[in-house]
N, C-alpha and C positions, 0 to 999 in steps of 0.2 A: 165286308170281307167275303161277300160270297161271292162265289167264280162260275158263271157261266161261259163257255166257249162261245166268243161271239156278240154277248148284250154289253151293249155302251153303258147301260142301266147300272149291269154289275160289274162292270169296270169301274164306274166312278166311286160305290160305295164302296170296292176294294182297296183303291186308294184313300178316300177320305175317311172312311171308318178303320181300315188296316195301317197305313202309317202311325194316328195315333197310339193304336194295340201294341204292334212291332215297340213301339218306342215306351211303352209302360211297362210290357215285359223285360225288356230290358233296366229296367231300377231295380224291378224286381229278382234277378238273381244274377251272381256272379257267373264269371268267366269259369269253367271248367279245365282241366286237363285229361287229355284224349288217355283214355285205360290201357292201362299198361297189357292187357291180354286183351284181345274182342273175341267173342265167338259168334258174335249178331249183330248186325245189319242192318237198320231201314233203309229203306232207298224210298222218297215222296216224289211225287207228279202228279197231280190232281186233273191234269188235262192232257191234250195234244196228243194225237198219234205219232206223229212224225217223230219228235222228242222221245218217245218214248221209246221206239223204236232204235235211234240213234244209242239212249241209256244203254242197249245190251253188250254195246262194245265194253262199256267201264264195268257193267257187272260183269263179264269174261275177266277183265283186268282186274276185278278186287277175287273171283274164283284163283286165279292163279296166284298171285300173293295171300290171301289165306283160306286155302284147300279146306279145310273143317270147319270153315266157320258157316251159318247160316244166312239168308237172305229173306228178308220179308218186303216186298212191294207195297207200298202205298198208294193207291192208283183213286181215281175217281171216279164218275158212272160212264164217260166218254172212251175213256181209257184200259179199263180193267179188262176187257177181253182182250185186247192186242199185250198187254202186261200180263197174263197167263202163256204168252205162248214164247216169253223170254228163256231161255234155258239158264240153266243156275238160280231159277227163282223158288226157292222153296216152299212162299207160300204167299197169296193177295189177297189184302183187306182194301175192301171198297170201302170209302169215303163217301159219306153222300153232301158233298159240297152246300146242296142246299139247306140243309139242317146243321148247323154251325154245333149243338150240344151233340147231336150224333156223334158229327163228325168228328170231335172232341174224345167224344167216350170210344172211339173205335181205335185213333189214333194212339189212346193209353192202353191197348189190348194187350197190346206186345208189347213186354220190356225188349230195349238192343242198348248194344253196348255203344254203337257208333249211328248217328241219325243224318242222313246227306238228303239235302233238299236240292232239285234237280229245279225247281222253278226259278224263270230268271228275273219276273215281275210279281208274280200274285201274292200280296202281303197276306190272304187266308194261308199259303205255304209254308211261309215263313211262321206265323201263328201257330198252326198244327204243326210243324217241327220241333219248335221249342215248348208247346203242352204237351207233347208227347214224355213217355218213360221210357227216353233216351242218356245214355251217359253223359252222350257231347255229339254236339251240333255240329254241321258241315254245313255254309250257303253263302248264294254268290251276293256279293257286290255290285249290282249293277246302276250305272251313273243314272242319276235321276230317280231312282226307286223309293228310295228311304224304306229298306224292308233288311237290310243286315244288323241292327243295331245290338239284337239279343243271341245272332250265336257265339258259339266258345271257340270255333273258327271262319273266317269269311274267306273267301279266292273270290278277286276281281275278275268280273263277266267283263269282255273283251268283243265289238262288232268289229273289230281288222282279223277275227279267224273267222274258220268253219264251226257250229254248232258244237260237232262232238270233239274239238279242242278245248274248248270249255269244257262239256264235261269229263274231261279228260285231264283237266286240270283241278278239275275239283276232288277226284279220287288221288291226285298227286298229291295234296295235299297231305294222305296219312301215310307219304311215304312209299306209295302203291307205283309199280311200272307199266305204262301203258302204253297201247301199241294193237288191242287186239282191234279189228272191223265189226260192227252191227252186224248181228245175225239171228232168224228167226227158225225155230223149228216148223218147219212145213207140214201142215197135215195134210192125212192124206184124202184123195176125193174115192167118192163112194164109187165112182167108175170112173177111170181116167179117156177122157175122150182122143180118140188116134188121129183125126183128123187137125192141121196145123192151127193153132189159132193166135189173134192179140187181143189185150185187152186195150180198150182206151176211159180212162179214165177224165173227163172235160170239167169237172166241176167240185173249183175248190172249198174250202171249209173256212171257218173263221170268222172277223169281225171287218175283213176288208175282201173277202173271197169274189166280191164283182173284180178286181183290180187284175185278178189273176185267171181269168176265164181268154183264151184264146179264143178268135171269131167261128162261128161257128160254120161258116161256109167251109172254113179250110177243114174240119174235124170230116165234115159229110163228103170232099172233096179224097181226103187221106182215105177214109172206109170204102170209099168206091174204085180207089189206087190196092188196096189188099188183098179186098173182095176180088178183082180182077184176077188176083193171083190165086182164088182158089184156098181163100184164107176166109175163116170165120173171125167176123170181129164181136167182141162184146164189147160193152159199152156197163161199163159199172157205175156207182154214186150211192150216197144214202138213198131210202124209202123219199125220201122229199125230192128226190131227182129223176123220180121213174117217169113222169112226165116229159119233164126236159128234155131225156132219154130219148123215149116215143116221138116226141116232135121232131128230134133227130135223124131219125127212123123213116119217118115219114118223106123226109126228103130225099132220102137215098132212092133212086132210081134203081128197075129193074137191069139185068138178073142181080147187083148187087145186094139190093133187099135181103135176099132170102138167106142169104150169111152174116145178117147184121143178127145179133140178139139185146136183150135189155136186161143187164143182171143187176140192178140197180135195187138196194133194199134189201139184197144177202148176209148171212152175219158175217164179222171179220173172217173167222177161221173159215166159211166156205171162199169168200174173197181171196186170203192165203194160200187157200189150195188152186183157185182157176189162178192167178198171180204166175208160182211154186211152176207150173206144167207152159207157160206160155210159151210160145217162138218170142215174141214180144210184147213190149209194155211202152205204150204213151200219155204221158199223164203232165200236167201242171201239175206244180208246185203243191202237194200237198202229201198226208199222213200215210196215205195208198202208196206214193209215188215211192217213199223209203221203205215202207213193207216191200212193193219189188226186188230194190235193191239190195237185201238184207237176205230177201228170199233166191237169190241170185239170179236173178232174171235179167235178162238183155233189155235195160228201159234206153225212151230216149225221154226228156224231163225239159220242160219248157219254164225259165224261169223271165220276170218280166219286171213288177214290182220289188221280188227279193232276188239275191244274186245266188249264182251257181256255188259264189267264193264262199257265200254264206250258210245254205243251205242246199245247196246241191245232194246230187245221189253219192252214197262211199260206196263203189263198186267199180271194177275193171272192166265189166260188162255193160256201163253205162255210158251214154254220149247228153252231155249238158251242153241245151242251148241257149242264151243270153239275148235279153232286147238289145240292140245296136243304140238306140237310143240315149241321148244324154238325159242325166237324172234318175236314168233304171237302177235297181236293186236300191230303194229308199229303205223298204222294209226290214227292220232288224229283229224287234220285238214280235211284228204283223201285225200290230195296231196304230202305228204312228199316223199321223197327222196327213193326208191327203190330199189336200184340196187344190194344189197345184200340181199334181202327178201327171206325169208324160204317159199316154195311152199307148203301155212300154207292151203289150202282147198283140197290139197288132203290129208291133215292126218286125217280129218272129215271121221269115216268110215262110209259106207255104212249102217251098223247094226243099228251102233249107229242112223240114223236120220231113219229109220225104226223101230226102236224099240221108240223112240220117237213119231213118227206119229201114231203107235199103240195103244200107251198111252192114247191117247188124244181123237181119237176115242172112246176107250172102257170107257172113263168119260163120254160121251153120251149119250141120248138115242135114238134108232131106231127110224125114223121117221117110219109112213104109207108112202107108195113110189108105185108113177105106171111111168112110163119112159113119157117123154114129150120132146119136140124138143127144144133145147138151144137159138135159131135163134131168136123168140121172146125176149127173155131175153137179151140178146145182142144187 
């Protein structure tokens, strides 16, 4: 039942030690009725930025249907910073996944009156949902999981929507009206740099993240189309990407070089803040990609493996583009089954997210701009 982002390892013991558990909890105690008053809240996600992210539209949606009541996040080590920066969050307890009694005794911290588990596969979720001191349970149904068997409510998880349809369904459930957008509070950077810039984001996250990496000649290609114009690009990623990064770097020819940077290894909240200030955002499919959106930024978002229908960016300021490819968008969960996958991110052509990035720029207007050093702002 342990959850790692990413290890096949602890995917399998999640399933073959977690279904068991799921399904003994459930002998173990009745169906509940949802409390007639709530003043409290969990909200659980032990992983995923993107998710998480997405979650802030339903927590807007349970703020407005009930105003006084409180909200406690349940986040993981992956996740807990990007879940601080939710608003209506009143307060996040870290989980530490890999310590299963921790995790346990952290989850029973907080009594709430209503307990929504936001995962759509991790039977540890589903576990720490229902050991929690919660009144009643909220979690999804999803086909092939075997992880609903012990809440006191289920809503069927659905691959023909978008991501926060589901979880938009799953706070309909107590009754709740939804409708509001993903939204993050933007911090702010310690100097905001005047000069234009974009961030590109090349390198996704996850347990299939080769699948969703676009060729790299078009990335070095697009930075030297920016850079042209007098635009700094950064180039973001985890600490394990600052390499990648560099090698990126490397290939970009002069003068465009000298407007490439490597912000690769920052925390989220300075990432939200360079994100929050962009002209623009390019990114695959990944946790960064809806931080943009959320943050209101003009992305353009490159989906390949998963579909735009699926997990796309939720913003008016965003332009989603799709592999042309038959068999693209397989990925639902992000771990399924691979092995005959259509090599769906390079039929993304180059034009196309160029002529996209154009777009979106020319909706703009000119800033006054005189060049300032990024160092501060980072």
């Amino acid at each position: 039942m342990i959850q790692k982002r990413g290890s096949p390892i602890l995917h399998f013991l999640d399933r073959y030690a977690g279904i068991p558990a799921v399904s003994l909890l459930s002998l173990a105690r009745r169906k509940r009725a949802l409390p007639f008053t709530i003043h409290t809240f969990g909200l659980l996600r032990t992983a995923a930025i993107g998710d998480t992210v997405l979650m802030s539209a339903a927590i807007a949606d349970l703020r407005a249907a009930f105003p006084g009541a409180s909200v406690i996040f349940f986040a993981g080590p992956t996740n807990f910073e990007v879940a601080a920066m939710l608003e209506g969050v009143d307060r996040v307890v870290e989980l530490p996944i890999v310590n299963l009694p921790c995790a346990v005794r952290r989850a029973r911290s907080a009594a709430v009156d209503v307990m929504l588990d936001f995962g759509q596969w991790p039977r540890l979720d589903a576990v720490l949902a229902c050991l929690s001191r919660s009144s009643f349970t909220v979690g999804f149904r999803t086909p092939g999981q075997h992880r609903h068997y012990a809440y006191d409510a289920v809503v069927a998880h659905s691959r023909d929507v978008h991501e926060i349809e589901n979880f938009r369904r799953l706070v309909r459930a107590l009754g709740v009206k939804t409708g509001h957008p993903p939204r993050l509070k933007a911090p702010k950077p310690a100097a905001a740099p005047a000069i234009p810039y974009a961030v590109f984001h090349l390198w996704p996250g996850g347990r299939r993240k080769k699948l969703k990496e676009w060729p790299v000649e078009r990335w070095r290609a697009l930075v030297e189309e920016l850079a042209g114009r007098e635009m700094e690009v950064m180039l973001t990623g985890s600490a394990a990407d600052r390499a990648a990064n560099d090698a990126v770097i490397e290939q970009v020819g002069p003068p465009a070089s000298r407007l490439v940077r490597n912000a690769a290894g920052v925390s989220l909240r300075k990432a939200a803040a360079l994100l929050a200030h962009a002209r623009l955002v390019v990114s695959v499919d990944t946790g960064l990609m809806h931080m943009a959106a959320a943050l209101g930024a003009p992305v353009v978002a490159l989906h390949g493996p998963t579909s735009s229908r699926r997990w796309g960016p939720i913003s008016d300021k965003a332009i989603a583009l799709d592999s042309s490819l038959d068999g693209s968008g397989y990925l639902h969960l992000g771990w399924e089954d691979s092995r005959h996958a259509p090599r769906c991110m390079e039929s993304i052509p180059y034009e196309a997210v160029r002529d996209a990035c154009l777009s979106l720029l020319e909706r703009q207007v000119e800033p006054v701009s005189s060049r300032e050093n990024f160092q501060r702002f980072l």
